[in-house]
VEXDREN-2710 file (C-alpha; in Angstrom, 1 decimal):
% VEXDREN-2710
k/r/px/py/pz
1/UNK/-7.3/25.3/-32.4
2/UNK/-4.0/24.9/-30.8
3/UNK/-0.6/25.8/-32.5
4/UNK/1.1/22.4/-34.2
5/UNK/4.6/22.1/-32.8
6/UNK/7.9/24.0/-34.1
7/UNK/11.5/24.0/-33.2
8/UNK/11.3/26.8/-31.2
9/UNK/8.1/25.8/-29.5
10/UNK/8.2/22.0/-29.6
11/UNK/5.4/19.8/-27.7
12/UNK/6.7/18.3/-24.4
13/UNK/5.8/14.2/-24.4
14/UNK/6.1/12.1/-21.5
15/UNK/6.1/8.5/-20.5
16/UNK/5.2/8.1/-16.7
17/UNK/5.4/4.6/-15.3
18/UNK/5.1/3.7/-12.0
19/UNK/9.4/3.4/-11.7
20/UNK/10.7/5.0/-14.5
21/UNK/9.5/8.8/-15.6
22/UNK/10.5/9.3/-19.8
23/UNK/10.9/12.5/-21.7
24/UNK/10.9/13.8/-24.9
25/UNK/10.2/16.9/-27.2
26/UNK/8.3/17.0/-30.7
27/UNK/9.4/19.5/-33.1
28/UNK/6.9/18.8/-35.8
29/UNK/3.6/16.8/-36.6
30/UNK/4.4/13.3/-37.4
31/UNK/7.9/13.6/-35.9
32/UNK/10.0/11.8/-33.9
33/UNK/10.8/12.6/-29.8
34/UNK/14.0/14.0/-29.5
35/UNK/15.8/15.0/-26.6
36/UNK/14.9/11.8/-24.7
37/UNK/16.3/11.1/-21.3
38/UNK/14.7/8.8/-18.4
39/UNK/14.6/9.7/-14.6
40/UNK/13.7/7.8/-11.8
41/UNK/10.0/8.8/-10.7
42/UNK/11.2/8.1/-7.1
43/UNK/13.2/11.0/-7.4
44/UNK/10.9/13.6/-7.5
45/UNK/7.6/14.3/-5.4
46/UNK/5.6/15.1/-8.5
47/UNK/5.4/15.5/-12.0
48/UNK/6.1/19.3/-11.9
49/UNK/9.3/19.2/-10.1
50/UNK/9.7/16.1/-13.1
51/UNK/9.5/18.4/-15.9
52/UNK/11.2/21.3/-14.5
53/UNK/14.0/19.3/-14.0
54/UNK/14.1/17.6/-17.6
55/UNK/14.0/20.9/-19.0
56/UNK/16.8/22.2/-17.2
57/UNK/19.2/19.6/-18.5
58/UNK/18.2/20.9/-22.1
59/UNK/21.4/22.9/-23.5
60/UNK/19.1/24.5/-25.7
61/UNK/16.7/26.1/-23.1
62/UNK/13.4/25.5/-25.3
63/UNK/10.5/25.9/-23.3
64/UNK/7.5/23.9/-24.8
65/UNK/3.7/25.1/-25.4
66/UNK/1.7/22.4/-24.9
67/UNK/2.1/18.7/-23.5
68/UNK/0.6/15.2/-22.8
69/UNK/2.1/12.9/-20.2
70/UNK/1.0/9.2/-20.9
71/UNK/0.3/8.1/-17.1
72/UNK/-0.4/4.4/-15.2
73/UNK/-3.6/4.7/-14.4
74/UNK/-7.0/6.1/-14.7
75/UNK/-7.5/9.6/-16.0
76/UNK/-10.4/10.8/-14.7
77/UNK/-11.2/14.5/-13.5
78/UNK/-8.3/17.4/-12.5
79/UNK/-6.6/15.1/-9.6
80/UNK/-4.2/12.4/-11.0
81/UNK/-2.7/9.7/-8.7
82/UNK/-0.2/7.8/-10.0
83/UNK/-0.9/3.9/-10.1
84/UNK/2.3/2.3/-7.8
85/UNK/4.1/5.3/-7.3
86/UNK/3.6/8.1/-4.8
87/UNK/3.1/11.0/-6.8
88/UNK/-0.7/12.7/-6.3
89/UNK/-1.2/16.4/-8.2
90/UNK/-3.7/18.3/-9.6
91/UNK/-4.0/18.6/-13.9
92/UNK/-4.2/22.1/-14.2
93/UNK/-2.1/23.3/-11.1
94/UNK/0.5/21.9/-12.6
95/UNK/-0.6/23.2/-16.3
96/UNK/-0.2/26.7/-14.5
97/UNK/2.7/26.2/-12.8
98/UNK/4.6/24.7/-15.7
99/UNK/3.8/28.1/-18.1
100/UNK/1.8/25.4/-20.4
101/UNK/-1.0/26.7/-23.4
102/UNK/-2.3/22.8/-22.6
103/UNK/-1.2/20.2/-20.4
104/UNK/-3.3/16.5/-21.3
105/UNK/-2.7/13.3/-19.3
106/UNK/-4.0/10.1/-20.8
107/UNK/-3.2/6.6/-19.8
108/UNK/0.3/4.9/-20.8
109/UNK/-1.7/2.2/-22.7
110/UNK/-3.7/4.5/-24.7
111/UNK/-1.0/5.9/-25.5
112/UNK/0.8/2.7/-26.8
113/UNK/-2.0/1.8/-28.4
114/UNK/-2.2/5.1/-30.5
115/UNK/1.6/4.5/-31.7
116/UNK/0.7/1.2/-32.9
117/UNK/-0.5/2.2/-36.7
118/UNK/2.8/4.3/-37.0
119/UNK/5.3/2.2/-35.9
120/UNK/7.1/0.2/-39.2
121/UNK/7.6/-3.4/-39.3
122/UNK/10.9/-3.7/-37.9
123/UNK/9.1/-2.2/-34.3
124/UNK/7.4/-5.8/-34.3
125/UNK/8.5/-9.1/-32.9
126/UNK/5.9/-12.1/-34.3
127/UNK/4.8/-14.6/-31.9
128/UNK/3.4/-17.3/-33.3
129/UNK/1.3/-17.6/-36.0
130/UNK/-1.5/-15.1/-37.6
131/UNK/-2.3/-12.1/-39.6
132/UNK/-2.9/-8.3/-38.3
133/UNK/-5.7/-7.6/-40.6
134/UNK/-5.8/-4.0/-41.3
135/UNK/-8.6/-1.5/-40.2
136/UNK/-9.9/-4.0/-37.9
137/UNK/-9.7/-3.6/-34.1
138/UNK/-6.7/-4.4/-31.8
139/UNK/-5.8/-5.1/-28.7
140/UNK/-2.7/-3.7/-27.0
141/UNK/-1.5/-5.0/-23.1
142/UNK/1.5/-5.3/-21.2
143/UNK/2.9/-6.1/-17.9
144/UNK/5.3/-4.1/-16.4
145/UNK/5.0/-2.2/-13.1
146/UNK/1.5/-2.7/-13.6
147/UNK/-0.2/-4.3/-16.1
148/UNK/-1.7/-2.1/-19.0
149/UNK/-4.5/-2.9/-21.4
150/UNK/-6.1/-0.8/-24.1
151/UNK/-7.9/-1.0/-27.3
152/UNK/-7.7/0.6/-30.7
153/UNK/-10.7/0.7/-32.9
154/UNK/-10.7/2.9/-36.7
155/UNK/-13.5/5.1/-36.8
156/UNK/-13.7/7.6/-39.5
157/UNK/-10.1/6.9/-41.2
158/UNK/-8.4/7.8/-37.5
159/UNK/-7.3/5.1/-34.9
160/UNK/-9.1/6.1/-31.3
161/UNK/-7.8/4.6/-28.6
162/UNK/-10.3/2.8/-25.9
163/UNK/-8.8/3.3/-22.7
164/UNK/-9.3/0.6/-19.9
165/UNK/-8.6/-1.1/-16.7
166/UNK/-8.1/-4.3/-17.9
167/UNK/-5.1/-5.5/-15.5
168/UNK/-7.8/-5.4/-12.7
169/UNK/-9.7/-8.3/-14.4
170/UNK/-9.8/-11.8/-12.6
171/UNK/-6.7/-13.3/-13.1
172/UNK/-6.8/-17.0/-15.4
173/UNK/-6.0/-20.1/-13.6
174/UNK/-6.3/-23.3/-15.8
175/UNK/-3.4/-25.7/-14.6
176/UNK/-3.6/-27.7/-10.7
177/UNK/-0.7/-25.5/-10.5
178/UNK/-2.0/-22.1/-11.2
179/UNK/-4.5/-22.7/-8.0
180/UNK/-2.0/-24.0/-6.0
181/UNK/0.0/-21.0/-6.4
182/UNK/-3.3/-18.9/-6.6
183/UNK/-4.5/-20.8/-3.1
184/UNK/-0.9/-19.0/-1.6
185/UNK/-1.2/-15.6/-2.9
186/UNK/-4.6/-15.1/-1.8
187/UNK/-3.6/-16.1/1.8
188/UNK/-0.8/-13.2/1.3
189/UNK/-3.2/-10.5/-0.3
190/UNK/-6.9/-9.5/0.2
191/UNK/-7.4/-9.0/-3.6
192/UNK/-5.8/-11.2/-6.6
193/UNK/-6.7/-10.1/-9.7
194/UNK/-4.5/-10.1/-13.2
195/UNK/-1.9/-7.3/-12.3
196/UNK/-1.5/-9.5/-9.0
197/UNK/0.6/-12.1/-11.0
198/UNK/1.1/-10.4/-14.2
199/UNK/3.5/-7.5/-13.6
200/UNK/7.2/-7.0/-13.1
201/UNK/6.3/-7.7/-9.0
202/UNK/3.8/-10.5/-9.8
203/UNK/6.5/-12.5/-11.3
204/UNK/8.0/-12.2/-8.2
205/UNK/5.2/-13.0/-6.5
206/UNK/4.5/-16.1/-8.6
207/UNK/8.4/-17.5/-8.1
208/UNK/7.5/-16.9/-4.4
209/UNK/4.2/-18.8/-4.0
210/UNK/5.6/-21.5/-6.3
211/UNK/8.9/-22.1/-3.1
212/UNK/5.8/-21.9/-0.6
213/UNK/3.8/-24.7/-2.6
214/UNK/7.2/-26.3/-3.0
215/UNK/8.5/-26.1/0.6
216/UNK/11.9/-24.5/-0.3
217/UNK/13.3/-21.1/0.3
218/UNK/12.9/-18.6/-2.3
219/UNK/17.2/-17.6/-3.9
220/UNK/15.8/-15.2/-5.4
221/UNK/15.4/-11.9/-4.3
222/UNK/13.9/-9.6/-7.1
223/UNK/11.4/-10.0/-10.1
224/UNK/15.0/-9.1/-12.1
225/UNK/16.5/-12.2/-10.4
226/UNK/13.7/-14.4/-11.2
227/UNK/13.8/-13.5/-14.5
228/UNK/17.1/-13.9/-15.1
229/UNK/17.4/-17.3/-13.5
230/UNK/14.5/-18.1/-15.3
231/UNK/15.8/-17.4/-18.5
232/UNK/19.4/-19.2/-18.0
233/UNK/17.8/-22.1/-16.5
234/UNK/20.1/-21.8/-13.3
235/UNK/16.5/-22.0/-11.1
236/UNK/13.9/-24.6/-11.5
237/UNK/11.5/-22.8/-9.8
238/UNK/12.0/-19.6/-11.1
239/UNK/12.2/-20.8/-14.9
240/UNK/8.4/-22.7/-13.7
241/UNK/7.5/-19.0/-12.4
242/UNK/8.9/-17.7/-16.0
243/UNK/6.6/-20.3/-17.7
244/UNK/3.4/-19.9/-15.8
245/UNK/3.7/-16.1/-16.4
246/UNK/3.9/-16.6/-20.3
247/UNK/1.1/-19.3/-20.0
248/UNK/-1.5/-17.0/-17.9
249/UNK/-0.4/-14.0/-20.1
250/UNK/-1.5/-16.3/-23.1
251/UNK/-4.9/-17.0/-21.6
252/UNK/-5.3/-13.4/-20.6
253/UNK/-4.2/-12.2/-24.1
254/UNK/-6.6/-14.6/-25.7
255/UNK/-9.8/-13.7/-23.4
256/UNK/-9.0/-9.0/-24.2
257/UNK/-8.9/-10.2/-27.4
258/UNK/-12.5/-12.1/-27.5
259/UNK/-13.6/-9.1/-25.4
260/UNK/-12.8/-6.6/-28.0
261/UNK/-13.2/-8.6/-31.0
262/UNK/-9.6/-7.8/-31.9
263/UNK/-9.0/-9.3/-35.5
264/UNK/-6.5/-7.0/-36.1
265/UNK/-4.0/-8.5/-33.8
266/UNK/-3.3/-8.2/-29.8
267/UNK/0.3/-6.1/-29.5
268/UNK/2.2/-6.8/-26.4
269/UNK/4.2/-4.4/-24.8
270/UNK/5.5/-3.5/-21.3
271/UNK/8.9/-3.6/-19.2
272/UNK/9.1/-7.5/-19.1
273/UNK/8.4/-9.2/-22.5
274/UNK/11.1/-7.5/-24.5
275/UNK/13.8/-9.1/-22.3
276/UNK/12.6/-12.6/-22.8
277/UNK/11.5/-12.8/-26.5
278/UNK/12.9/-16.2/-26.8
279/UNK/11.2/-17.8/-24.1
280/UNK/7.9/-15.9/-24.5
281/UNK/8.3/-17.5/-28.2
282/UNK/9.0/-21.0/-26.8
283/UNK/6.3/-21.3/-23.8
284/UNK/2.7/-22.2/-24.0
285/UNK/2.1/-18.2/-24.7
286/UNK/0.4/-19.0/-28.2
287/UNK/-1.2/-22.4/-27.1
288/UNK/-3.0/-20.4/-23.9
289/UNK/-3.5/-17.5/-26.2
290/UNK/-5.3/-19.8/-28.3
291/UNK/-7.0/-22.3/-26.2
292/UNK/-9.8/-24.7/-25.9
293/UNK/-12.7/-22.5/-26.4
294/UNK/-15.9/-22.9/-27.1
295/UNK/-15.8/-20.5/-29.9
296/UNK/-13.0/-22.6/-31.6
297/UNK/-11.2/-21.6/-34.4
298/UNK/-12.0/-17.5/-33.7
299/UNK/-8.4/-16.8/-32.2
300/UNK/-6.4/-19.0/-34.5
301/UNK/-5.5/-16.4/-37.1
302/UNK/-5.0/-13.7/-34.5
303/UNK/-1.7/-12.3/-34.9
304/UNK/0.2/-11.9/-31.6
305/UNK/3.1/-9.6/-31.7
306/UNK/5.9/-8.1/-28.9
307/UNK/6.5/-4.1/-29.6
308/UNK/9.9/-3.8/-29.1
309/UNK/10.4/-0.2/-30.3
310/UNK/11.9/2.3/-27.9
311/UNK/9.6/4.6/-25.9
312/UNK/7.0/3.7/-28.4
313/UNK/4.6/5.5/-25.5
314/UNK/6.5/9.0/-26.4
315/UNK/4.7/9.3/-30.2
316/UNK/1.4/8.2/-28.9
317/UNK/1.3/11.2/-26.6
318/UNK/2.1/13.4/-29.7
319/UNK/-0.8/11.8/-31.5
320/UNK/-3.2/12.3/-28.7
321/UNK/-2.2/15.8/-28.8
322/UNK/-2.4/16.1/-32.6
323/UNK/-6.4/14.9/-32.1
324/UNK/-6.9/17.0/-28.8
325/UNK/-5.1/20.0/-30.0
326/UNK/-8.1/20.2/-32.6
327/UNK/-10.7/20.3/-29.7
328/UNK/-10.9/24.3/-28.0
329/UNK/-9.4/24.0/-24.5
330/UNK/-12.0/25.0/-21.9
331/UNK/-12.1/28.4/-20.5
END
C-alpha cells in the first residue's frame, strides 16, 4: 500500500488536454490542489520535460512521491499518445525518469467524472429541468479540444469511473440543416463522427460548412471568434453555428445518457460550455436532450447540469490515486 500524501511529500496531479497542460500538488487525502499553474502543452516535447518544469517554478522545492496525470485519450498499455497534441512517451520511462514511487495516467473524463460526487453545489450550473438522483449512475461529457465522455456508476459505497470513447460515436443529425452541413464536412474529411462537430475546432468547422451551404465567406477566423460572434449576435451565421452545436450536443447528451442508463444526471464539462451558459440555457440543448423518443418520458426528469468548477479534473486524479494507491504496484 502506497504512502497517502503529506506536505513534505505531496501527490503530483495533472490535467493534460490536448492545448493546455494543468498542475497541481495534494498535501493530504481529501484535499484541495494547491500550487496550480497552466502551461501550454505546445511548449514542451513531453510530459517529463512538463513536470520538470512545473516543479522548478515551485519556491518551495517539494519533490512529490507519487502522481496521476488525467490525459485525452485512451490509456491503454506503457505507451501514451496524446489525443490532438504531439506528445508520444512511454508510462514508466517517464515514472523513472521523474524519481516517482508511482506514476498513473487515466483519461481526463474519468477523471472529471470521479470529481463529480465531491464537488458542492455551487460547482453546478442547472440546465433545464430535472433531478440528480443520488447513487444512481451518471453520465459526464464535454467538448473541448476533443470531446470527452465517461460514466460513473456506485459500486460498493465508492463511485468508479467507466472510461470511454464516446466522442468517436456517429455524430446526430436531425434538422435539413444538420445534413446539409454534414453533406460539406464529409466532402472535407474522410471520417465525421461526434468530436468532428462537437469540439472547440468543430465549432469551427460547423460555422465554416454553414458559409459553404450559405455561399458566403467565412469572417471568422477561429472557433474563439465564432464563439464570440455567436454569442453577441454580431454574425448570423456563426450564432446558427452556436445553435446547432447546443442542439446536436443535446441529442448527443440525451442518447450517453439512454446508453448508460444515467438517472442520476448527465454533467457537462469541457473548454466551451462554461463560456456560453446563457445561450447553452436558451437553445434547443434541453429540447434535443430530451427529444422525441420512442422511449418517451425516460429522459424527462434527467437533470442536466454545466460543471463550472475550476480544474475540477485536478481532484479526480487525487481520487484515482486514493483507490489505486490501495492496489500493490507491480514489480
Amino acid at each position: 500500500m502506497a504512502h497517502p500524501p503529506a506536505p513534505d511529500a505531496p501527490w503530483l496531479v495533472a490535467d493534460i488536454g490536448g492545448t493546455h497542460a494543468r498542475f497541481g500538488l495534494i498535501g493530504e487525502l481529501g484535499g484541495e490542489p494547491y500550487e496550480v499553474r497552466i502551461l501550454r502543452c505546445a511548449d514542451y516535447p513531453d510530459l517529463v520535460a512538463a513536470v520538470q518544469d512545473y516543479l522548478d517554478r515551485l519556491t518551495s522545492g517539494t519533490r512529490p512521491s507519487m502522481a496521476c496525470a488525467a490525459v485525452a485519450g485512451p490509456v491503454r498499455g506503457d505507451r501514451f499518445r496524446l489525443t490532438n497534441a504531439h506528445w508520444d512517451f512511454s508510462i514508466s520511462e517517464s515514472r523513472m525518469r521523474l524519481g516517482l514511487a508511482r506514476l498513473e495516467l487515466i483519461n481526463d473524463f474519468t477523471a472529471l467524472a470521479l470529481a463529480v460526487p465531491d464537488l458542492p453545489d455551487s460547482a453546478f450550473v442547472r440546465i433545464g429541468s430535472g433531478v440528480r438522483w443520488a447513487a444512481e449512475p451518471m453520465a459526464v461529457i464535454g467538448p473541448g479540444t476533443g470531446l470527452g465522455v465517461s460514466g460513473l456508476m456506485r459500486v460498493q459505497q465508492r463511485w468508479i469511473a467507466i472510461p470511454g470513447e464516446g466522442g468517436h460515436a456517429g455524430l446526430p443529425v436531425e434538422t435539413e440543416q444538420e445534413m446539409q452541413v454534414v453533406r460539406v464536412l464529409r466532402e472535407q474529411h474522410p471520417i465525421v463522427d461526434a468530436e468532428t462537430a462537437l469540439s472547440g475546432p468543430g465549432l469551427g468547422r460547423l460555422y465554416r460548412a454553414l458559409c459553404v451551404v450559405h455561399g458566403v465567406t467565412p469572417a471568422a477566423r477561429q472557433p474563439e471568434q465564432v464563439c464570440t460572434a455567436g454569442r453577441r449576435g454580431t454574425d448570423d451565421l456563426a450564432r446558427e453555428a452556436l445553435s446547432m452545436f447546443c442542439g446536436m450536443l443535446g441529442t448527443f447528451a440525451g442518447n450517453i445518457a439512454l446508453t448508460l442508463g444515467a438517472r442520476g444526471g448527465v454533467l457537462l464539462g469541457g473548454g466551451i460550455l462554461p463560456g456560453i451558459v446563457d445561450f447553452l440555457a436558451d437553445s434547443d440543448f434541453r429540447a434535443r436532450f430530451i427529444g422525441n423518443r420512442s422511449i418517451a418520458g425516460y429522459l424527462d426528469p434527467v437533470a442536466t447540469e454545466l460543471i463550472v468548477a475550476a480544474t475540477p479534473a485536478l481532484r479526480g486524479a487525487a481520487v484515482a490515486l486514493e483507490q489505486h494507491r490501495l492496489i500493490p504496484e507491480p514489480a
